[in-house]
C-alpha positions as CSV (number, residue, x, y, z in Angstrom):
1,X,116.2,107.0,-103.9
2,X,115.4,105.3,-100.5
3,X,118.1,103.4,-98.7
4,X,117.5,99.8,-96.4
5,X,120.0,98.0,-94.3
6,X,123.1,96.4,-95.6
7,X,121.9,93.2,-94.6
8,X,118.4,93.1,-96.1
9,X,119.6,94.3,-99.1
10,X,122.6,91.3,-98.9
11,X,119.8,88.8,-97.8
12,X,117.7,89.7,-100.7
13,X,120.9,89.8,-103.1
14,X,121.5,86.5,-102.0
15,X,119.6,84.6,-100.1
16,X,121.5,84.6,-97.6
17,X,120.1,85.1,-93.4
18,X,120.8,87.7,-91.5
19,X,122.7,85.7,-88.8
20,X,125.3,84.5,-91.4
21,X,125.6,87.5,-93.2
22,X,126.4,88.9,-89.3
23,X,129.4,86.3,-88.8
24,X,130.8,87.2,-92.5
25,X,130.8,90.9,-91.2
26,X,132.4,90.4,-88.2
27,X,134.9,88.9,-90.3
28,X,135.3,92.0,-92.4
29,X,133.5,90.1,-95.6
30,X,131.4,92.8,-96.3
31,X,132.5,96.1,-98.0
32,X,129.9,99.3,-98.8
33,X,132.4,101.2,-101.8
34,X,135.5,99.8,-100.6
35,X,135.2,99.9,-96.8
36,X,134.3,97.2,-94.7
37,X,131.2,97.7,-92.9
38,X,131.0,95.7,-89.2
39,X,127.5,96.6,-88.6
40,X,124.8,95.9,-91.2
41,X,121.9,97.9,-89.7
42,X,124.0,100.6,-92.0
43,X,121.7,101.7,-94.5
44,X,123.1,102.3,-98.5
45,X,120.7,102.8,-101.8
46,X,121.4,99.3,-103.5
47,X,121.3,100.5,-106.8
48,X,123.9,103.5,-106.3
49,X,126.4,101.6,-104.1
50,X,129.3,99.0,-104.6
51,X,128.4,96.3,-102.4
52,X,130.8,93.6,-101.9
53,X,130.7,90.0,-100.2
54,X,133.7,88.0,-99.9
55,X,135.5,90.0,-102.1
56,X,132.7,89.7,-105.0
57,X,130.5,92.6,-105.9
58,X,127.0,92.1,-105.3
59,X,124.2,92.1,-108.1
60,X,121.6,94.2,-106.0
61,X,119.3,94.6,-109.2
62,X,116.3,94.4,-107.7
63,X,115.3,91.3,-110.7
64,X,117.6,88.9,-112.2
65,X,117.0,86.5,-115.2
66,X,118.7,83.8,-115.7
67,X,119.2,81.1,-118.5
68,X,119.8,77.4,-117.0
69,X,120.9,74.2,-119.4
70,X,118.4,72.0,-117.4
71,X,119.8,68.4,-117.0
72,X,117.6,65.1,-116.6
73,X,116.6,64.3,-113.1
74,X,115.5,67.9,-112.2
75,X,112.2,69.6,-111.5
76,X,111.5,73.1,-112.9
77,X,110.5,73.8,-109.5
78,X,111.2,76.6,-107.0
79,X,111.2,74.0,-104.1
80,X,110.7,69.9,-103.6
81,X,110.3,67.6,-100.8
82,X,112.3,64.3,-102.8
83,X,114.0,66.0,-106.3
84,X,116.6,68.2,-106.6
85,X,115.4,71.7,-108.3
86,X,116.8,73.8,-111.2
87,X,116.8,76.1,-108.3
88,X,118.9,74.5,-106.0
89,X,121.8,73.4,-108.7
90,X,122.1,77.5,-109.2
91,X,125.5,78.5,-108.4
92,X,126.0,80.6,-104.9
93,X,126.3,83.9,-107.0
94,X,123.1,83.7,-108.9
95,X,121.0,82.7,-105.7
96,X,118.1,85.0,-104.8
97,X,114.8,84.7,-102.8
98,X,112.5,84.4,-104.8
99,X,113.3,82.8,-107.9
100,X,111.2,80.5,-109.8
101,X,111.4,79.0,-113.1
102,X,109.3,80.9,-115.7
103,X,107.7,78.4,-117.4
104,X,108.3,74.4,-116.7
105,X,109.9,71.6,-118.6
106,X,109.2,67.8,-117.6
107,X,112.0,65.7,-115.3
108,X,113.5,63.9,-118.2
109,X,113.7,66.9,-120.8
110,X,116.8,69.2,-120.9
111,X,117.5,72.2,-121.8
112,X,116.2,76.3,-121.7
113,X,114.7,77.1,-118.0
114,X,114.2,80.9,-117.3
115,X,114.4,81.8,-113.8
116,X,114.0,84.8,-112.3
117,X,112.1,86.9,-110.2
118,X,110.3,88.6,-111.5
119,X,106.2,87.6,-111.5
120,X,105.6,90.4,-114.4
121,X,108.0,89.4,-117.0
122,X,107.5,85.9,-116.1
123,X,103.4,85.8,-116.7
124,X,104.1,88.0,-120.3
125,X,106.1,85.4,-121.7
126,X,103.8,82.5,-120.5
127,X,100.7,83.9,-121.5
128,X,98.9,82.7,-124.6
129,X,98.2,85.7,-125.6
130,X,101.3,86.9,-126.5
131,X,102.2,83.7,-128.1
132,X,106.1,83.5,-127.6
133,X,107.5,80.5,-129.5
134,X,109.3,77.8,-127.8
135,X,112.0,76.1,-130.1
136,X,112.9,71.9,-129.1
137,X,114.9,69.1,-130.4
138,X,113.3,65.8,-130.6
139,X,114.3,62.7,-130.9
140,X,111.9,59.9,-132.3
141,X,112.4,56.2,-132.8
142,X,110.8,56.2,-136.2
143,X,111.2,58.3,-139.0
144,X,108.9,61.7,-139.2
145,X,107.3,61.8,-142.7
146,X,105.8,64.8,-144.1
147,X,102.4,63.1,-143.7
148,X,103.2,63.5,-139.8
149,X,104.5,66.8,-140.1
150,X,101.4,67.7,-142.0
151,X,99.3,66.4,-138.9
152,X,101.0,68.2,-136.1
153,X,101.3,71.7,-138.0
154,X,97.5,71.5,-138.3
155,X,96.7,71.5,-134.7
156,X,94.7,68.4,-132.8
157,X,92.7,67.5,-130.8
158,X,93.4,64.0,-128.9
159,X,91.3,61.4,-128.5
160,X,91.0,62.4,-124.4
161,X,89.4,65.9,-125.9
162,X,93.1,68.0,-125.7
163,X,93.3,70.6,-128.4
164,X,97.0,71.3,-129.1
165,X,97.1,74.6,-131.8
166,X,99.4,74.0,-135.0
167,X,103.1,73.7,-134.6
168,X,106.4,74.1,-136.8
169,X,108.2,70.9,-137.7
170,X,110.7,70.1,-139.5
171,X,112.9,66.8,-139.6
172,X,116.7,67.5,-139.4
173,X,118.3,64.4,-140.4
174,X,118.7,62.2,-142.8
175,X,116.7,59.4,-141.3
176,X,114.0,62.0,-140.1
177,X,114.5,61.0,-136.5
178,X,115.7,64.7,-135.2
179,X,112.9,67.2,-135.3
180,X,112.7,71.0,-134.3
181,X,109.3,71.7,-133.2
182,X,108.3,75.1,-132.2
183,X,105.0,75.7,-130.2
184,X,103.3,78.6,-128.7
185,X,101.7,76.7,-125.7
186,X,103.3,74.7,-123.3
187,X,100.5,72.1,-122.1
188,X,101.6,69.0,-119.9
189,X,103.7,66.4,-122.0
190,X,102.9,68.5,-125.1
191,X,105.0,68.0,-127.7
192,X,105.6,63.9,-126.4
193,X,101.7,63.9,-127.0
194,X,101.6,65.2,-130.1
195,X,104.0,62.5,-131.5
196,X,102.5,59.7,-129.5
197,X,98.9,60.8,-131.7
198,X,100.7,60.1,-135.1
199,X,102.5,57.1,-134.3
200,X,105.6,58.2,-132.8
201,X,107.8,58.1,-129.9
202,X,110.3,60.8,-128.6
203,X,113.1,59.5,-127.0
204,X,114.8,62.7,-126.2
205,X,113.7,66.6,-125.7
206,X,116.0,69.7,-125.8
207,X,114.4,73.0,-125.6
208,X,117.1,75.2,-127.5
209,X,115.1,78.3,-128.0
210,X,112.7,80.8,-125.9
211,X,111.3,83.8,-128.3
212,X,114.5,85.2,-129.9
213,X,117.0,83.8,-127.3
214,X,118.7,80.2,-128.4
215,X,120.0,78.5,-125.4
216,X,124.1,79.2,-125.2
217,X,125.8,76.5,-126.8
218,X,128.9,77.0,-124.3
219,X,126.8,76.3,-121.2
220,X,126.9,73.1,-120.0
221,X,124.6,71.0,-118.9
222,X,124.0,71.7,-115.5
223,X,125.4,75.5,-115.9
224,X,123.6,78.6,-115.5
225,X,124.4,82.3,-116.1
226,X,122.8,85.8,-116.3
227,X,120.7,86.9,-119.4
228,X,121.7,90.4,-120.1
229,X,119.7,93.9,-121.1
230,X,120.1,92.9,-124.7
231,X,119.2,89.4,-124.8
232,X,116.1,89.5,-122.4
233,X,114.6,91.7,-125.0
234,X,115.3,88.6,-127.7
235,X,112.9,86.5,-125.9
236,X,109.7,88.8,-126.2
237,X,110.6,90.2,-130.0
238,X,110.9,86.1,-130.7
């Protein structure tokens, strides 16, 4: 396996420059299998090395997927010139270059952001074609009937010539004001659209759901961690 230098493999670990990552060697920060390294033009095969940074070992993976509970107020964006990003609220140890959310979810909807890096994975789950079900929560001011239901799992076409293909609803209160909708597409304000066609508005949206993976229930608004080996695979069986 080929080998780079400590501090492009750090860098690309974390995002980190190569002038910092210089003044946390000199300070003995770095370790390459338990021995500090001074000198990061010292070259080690990420994948067969322990790398450590500030007394953390480093995930030099060459990809990394992560599972965000996206909170109002931020863009599913890698970068923006006014809003904050669910890339920039990452924590420290999940930063790489790179990353992007895989798939987008508006300002005012929380939930299930993907992020990663890698392009691949990223354009399987979003394309069409391989139809991978998004799962949401919705909450309407009015009461979904089954005549609405009937509507939106039928696919339609709005009046401004949109075509939305059918969706799963299902009402999950009492008063029929809490929906799950599942959809295969993922088209600007589309499930908000859909409602506001029959009559209704939606006051809140949650994704909860990508494929086979349901968002963790002990992450926190706000909170991010890793998607393991196992669960990645969830979200393209769906």
């Amino acid at each position: 396996m080929a080998t780079e230098r400590l501090d492009k493999i750090l860098g690309n670990a974390c995002g980190i420059s190569r002038s910092e990552l210089k003044k946390l060697a000199k300070k003995g920060a770095v370790k390459l299998n338990g021995k500090p390294v001074f000198d990061l033009s010292e070259k080690a095969e990420a994948q067969l090395s322990v790398i450590e940074l500030n007394g953390e070992i480093v995930n030099t993976s060459k990809f990394i997927y992560i599972m965000q509970n996206k909170p109002k107020g931020v863009v599913s964006a890698s970068a923006s010139d006014s809003d904050l990003t669910v890339v920039d609220i990452l924590p420290e140890d999940l930063q790489r270059k790179g990353l992007f959310p895989a798939g987008r979810l508006d300002k005012d909807t929380t939930g299930f952001v993907l992020i990663t890096n890698d392009g691949a994975f990223a354009h399987r789950i979003l394309s069409p074609s391989n139809h991978v079900p998004k799962t949401y929560l919705a909450r309407l001011d009015k009461a979904c009937s089954d005549e609405h239901i009937s509507v939106l799992e039928g696919g339609m076409t709005l009046k401004d010539g949109a075509r939305f293909k059918p969706a799963s609803v299902k009402a999950l209160n009492g008063e029929r004001t809490l929906a799950e909708v599942v959809i295969c597409e993922g088209k600007y304000h589309q499930i908000k659209r859909m409602f506001k066609a029959v009559g209704l508005e939606v006051i809140e949206l949650k994704r909860i759901k990508i494929g086979g993976l349901s968002l963790d229930s002990e992450l926190s608004e706000g909170s991010s961690r890793e998607i393991g080996a196992e669960e990645l695979k969830l979200i393209e069986k769906n």
